[in-house]
N, C-alpha and C positions, 0 to 999 in steps of 0.2 A: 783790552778785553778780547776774549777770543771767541772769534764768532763763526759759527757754522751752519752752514745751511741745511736744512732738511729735506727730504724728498716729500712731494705735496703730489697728494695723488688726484686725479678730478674726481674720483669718485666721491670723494670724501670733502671736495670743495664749493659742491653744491648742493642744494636743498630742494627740496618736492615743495609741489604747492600743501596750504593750510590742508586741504580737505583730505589729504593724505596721512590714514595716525597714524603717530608718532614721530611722523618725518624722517621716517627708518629705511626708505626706501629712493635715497635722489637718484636722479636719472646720469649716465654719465657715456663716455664716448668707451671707454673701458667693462668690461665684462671679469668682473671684481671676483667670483667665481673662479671665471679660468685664471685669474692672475695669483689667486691661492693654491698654485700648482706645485711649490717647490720653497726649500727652505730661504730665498732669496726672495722671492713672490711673498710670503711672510712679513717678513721681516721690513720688507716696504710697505708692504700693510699697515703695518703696528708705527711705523714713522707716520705715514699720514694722518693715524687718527691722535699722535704731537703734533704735528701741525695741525691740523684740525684745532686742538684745543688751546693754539694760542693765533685764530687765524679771525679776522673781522667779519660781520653780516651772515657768517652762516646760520644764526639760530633767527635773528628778526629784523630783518635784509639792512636798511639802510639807518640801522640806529646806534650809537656812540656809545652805549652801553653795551654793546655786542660786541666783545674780541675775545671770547673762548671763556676758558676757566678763570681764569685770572680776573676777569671782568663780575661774572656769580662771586668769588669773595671776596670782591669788595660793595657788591650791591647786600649782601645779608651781612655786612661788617657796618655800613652806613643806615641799618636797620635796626641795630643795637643803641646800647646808653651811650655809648662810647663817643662815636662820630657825631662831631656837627658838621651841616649842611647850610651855606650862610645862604643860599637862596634856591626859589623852585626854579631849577632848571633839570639835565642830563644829571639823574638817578634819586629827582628827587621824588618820583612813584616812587622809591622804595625807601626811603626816606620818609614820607607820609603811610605808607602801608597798602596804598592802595594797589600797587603792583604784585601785591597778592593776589588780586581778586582773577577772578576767570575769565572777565570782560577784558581786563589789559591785556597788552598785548605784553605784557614784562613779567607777565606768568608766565609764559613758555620761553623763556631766555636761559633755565637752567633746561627745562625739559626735552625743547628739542636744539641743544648742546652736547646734551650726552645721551640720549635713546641712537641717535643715528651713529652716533661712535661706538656703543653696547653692539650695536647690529653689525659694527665692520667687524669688533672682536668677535662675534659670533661666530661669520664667517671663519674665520683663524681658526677658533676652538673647533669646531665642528671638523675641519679639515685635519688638524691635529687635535683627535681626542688622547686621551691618556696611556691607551695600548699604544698610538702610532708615533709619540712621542720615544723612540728608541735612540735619539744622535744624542749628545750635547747639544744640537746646536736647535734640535726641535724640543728639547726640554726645557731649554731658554726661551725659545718662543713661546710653547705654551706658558710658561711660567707669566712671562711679564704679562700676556694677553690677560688671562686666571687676575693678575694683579691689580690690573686696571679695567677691567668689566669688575669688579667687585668694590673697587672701590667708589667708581662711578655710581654704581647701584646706592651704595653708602652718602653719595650727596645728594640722589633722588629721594634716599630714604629722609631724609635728615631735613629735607624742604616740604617734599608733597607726604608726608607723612607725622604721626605724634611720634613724640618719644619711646623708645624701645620702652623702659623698664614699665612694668605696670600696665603696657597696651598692647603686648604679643600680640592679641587677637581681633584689635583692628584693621581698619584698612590702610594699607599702604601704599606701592605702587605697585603698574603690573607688571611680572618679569617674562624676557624673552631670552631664552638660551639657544633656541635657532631663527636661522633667517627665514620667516614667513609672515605674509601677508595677513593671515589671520590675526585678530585683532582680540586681546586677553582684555579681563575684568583686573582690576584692584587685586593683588594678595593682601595678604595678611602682616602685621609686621613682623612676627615671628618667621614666616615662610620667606620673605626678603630681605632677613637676618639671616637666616639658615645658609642661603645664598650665598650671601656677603661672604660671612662666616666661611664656608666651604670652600670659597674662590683663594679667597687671600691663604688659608692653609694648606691647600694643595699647592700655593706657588712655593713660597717656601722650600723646600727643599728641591724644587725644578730650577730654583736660582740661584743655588749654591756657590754654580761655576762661571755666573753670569758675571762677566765684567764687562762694565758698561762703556760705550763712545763717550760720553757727556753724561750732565747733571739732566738731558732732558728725559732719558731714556728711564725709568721706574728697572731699580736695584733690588736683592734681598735686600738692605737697608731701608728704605724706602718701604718695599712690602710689607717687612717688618712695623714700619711704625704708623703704616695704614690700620693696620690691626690693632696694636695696642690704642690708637685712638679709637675705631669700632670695638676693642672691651670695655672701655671706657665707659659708652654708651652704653654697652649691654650690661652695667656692673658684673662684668668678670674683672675686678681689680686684681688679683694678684695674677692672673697674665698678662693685662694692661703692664704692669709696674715691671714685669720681668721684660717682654719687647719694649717696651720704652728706653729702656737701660742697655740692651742689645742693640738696638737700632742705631742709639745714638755715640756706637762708638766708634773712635776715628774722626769724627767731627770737632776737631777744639771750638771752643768757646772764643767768640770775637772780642777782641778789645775794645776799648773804648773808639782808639781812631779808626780803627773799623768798621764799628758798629755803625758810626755818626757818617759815613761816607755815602750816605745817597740809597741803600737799597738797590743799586742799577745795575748791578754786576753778579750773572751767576756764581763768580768766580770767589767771591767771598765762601771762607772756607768752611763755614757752615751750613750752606748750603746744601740740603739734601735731593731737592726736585727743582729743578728751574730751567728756563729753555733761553738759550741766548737769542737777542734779536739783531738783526743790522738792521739797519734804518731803510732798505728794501723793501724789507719785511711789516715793519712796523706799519700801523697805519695813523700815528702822527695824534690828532684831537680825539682820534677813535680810541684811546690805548688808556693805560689803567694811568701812566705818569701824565697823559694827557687831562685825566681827574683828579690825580692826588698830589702835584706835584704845584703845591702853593708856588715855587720860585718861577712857575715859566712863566714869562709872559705872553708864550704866543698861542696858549693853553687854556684848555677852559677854569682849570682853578686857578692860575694866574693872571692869565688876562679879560678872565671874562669874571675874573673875582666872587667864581662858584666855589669859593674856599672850603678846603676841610680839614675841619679843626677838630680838637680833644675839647671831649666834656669837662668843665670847670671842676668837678667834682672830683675827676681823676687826673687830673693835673697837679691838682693841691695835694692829692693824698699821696703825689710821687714827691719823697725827699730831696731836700735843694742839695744833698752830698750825692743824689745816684743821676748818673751823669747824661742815664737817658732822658733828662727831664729839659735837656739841653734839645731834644730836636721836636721842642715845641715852643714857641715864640710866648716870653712873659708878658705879663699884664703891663711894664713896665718897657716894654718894646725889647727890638732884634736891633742893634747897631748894624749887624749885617747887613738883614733886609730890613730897611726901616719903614718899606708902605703895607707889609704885613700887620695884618689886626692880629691882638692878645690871643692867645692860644692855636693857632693856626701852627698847623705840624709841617716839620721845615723837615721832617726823618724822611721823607720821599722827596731824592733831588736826582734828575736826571740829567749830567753834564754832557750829555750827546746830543742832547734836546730832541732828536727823533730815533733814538736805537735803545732805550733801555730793558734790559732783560727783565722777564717776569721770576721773578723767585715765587714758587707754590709752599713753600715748608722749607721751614731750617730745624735745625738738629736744636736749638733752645726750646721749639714746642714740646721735645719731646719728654726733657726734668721734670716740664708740669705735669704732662700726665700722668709721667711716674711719682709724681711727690703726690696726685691727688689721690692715683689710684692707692699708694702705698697707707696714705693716711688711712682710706676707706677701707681697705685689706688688715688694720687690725697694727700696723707696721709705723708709727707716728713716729719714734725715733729715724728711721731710714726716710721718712716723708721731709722729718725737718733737716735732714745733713743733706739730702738732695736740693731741697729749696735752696740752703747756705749754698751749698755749691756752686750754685749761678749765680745767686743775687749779691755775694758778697764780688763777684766782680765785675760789676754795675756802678755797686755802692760800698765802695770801702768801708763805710763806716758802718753798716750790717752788720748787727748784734744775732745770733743764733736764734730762731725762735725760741719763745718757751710754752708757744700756743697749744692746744690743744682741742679734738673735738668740732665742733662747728668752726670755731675760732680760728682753727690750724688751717681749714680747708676752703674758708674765705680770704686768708693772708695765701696761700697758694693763689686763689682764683685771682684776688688782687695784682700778685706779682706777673700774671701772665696775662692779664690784660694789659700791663702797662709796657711790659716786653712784645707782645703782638700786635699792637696797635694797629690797624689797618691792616693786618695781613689775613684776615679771614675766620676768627675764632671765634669773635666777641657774642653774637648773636648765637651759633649753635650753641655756647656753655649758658647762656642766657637760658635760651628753650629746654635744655637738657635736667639744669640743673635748680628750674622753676623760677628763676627771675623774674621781677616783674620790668617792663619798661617805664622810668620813670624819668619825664624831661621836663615837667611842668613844676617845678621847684624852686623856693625864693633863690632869687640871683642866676638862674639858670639859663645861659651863653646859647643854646637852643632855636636856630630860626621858629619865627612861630608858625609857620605852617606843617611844622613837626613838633610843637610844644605840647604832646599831651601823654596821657599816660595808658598801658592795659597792663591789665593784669595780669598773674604769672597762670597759665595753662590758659590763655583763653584762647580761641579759635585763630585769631590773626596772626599767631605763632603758624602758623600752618599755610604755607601755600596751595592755591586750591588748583584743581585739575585747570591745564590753558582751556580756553570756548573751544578754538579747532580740533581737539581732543572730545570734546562732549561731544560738538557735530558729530565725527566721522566715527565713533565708536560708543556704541549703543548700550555695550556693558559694562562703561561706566558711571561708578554712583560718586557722586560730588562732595567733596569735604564744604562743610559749613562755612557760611559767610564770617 
């Protein structure tokens, strides 16, 4: 595995106290300003705020659920139907839902994650607005900067906010496009759509020429298919369906014995965004394999047997010939691992035991949103040859749909839950697409302090502003309990 270190800047490695909003502002021994002097100054910018998002305690200092991005999808993926949680320990507030609320302290784990990274690219963009953008090489910078403030926005959007379609004109979050202390109100969802929206299309063609170091670094590819999952959300399906299909070319599709290898390695060639880690780096129990990785023992889901398992429901309804079905342990045991309990997913193994790289997206999320968007755009023939596409090399024995209509686009959602597992999807297609949560079911594998059910649009879909947020800023109004 090839591992590369990143440049880690302090400014970006510490955090302001609570009573400071949005935590947009940490203190540091560098003068972040004058360091945005030069196209080099940039560009180590835009590497710290990748470290940043795959770095421990910066968002809610000294807790296990805190190592960046990676760590946010899989706390709203253990939020969904999907995930079970066999006991209340580390992520089971979000597991139970109460780490929605404003009083936890695991409401602000996505908020201030990414507000205080929005404000490094701030710096960037402001420095290089669009006229001064004249080299390649500050067309590239602004571009990826544009790529990832807008897509950041899009997982603020998508947590502390309702659904795009039908709620334009709610409240959403607040947006900052320069670095000031002044403290904004809630926009609109439409106006932090608008945003989104504009960010990721003006990178685009700044990233033409961009060819990246690593998988950590956000590509046109990459930009590309932030967007088509943001038209998704906004039903623009037929430019969802067309970056989708854009995005994900050059990525082959994994085999079977690669699929089944652990997840631990960016280097898996479908990989579109992922940052490799050396075990330097990593911080060991604090890390996402240190939660999801049933085989460690020296781990919390392996040795502290905070297991995380697939819902019974979506286990059964994956075919014994599709071969994913294989990195989850049967009701009938694992010869492998034989002190694993029935359903416990063995698809997160990390054989470094402390260095395994975070994959953020592979190139397979992106068939689904082109087969859902393309069903939705009117295009169900192109919807069902894409779904074949993948799924028949899964599952050999994948007959072509002949679905159609609602039916076409639950066997879509279906196959991409069972392809994503754990990687970050389950819960926003849930909220998106009006799901309801439902864990409270005969025979249902579910710890019971997460055995219940809400219904689809209710309030708890929605994370509510963090309390250090309400304190320190007066103009905002508070999403419902």
């Amino acid at each position: 595995m090839k591992k590369i270190l990143t440049i880690t800047l302090s400014l970006l490695m510490l955090t302001s106290c609570d009573k400071e909003f949005l935590n947009t502002t940490p203190e540091s021994t560098i003068n972040d300003e004058q360091l945005a002097t030069s196209e080099e100054g940039y560009a180590a910018i835009i590497n710290g705020v990748y470290s940043a998002l795959r770095s421990y305690g910066l968002s809610i200092g000294a807790n296990h659920e805190d190592y960046g991005h990676k760590s946010i999808l899989a706390a709203t993926d253990i939020m969904s139907n999907d995930v079970v949680q066999t006991k209340s320990s580390w992520y089971g507030s979000f597991y139970n839902y109460i780490g929605r609320q404003q009083t936890s302290i695991r409401s602000k784990l996505a908020w201030s994650t990414y507000y205080p990274q929005i404000k490094t690219l701030n710096i960037v963009l402001n420095a290089v607005p669009a006229e001064a953008a004249t080299t390649e090489k500050l067309k590239n910078i602004r571009g990826e900067a544009l790529a990832l403030r807008g897509y950041l926005y899009f997982m603020l959007a998508r947590m502390y906010g309702p659904t795009y379609v039908g709620h334009q004109t709610d409240l959403c979050v607040p947006i900052y496009t320069t670095v000031s202390l002044e403290p904004h109100a809630r926009s609109t969802v439409n106006e932090v759509y608008t945003l989104i929206e504009n960010d990721l299309k003006e990178s685009l063609p700044l990233l033409k020429t961009y060819t990246r170091r690593n998988t950590s670094a956000v590509n046109l590819s990459v930009a590309q298919a932030f967007l088509a999952d943001i038209y998704l959300e906004m039903g623009k399906y037929a430019e969802a369906a067309t970056l989708a299909h854009t995005s994900r070319q050059g990525y082959p599709l994994l085999s079977e014995g690669e699929w089944n290898t652990g997840f631990y390695d960016v280097s898996n060639k479908d990989t579109m965004w992922g940052i490799a880690l050396t075990s330097a780096q990593s911080s060991f129990v604090a890390s996402f394999f240190g939660h999801f990785d049933n085989t460690n023992g020296s781990a919390y889901a392996g040795g502290g047997e905070i297991y995380k398992n697939i819902d019974k429901r979506l286990y059964d309804a994956i075919p014994d010939t599709d071969y994913r079905k294989k990195a989850f342990v049967a009701p009938t045991g694992n010869t492998t691992y034989p002190k694993l309990p029935a359903y416990a997913n063995i698809k997160f193994r990390d054989p470094t035991v402390n260095g395994g790289d975070y994959i953020y997206l592979r190139a397979a999320a992106m068939y689904y949103i082109e087969a859902e968007a393309y069903a939705k755009s009117g295009n169900e023939a192109q919807a069902i040859q894409t779904l074949y596409d993948i799924t028949v090399t899964r599952d050999p024995s994948y007959v072509k749909s002949t679905n159609t209509g609602t039916a076409l686009i639950n066997e879509i959602i279906l196959q991409k839950r069972i392809e994503l597992w754990g990687e970050g999807f389950a819960w926003f297609d849930m909220k998106r697409l009006g799901i309801p949560l439902v864990r409270d079911y005969a025979e249902s594998n579910h710890a019971t302090f997460g055995k219940f059910n809400i219904p689809a649009g209710d309030n708890k879909f929605t994370f509510q502003v963090p309390q250090a947020e309400i304190d320190a800023n007066t103009l905002i109004v508070q999403s419902p309990l």
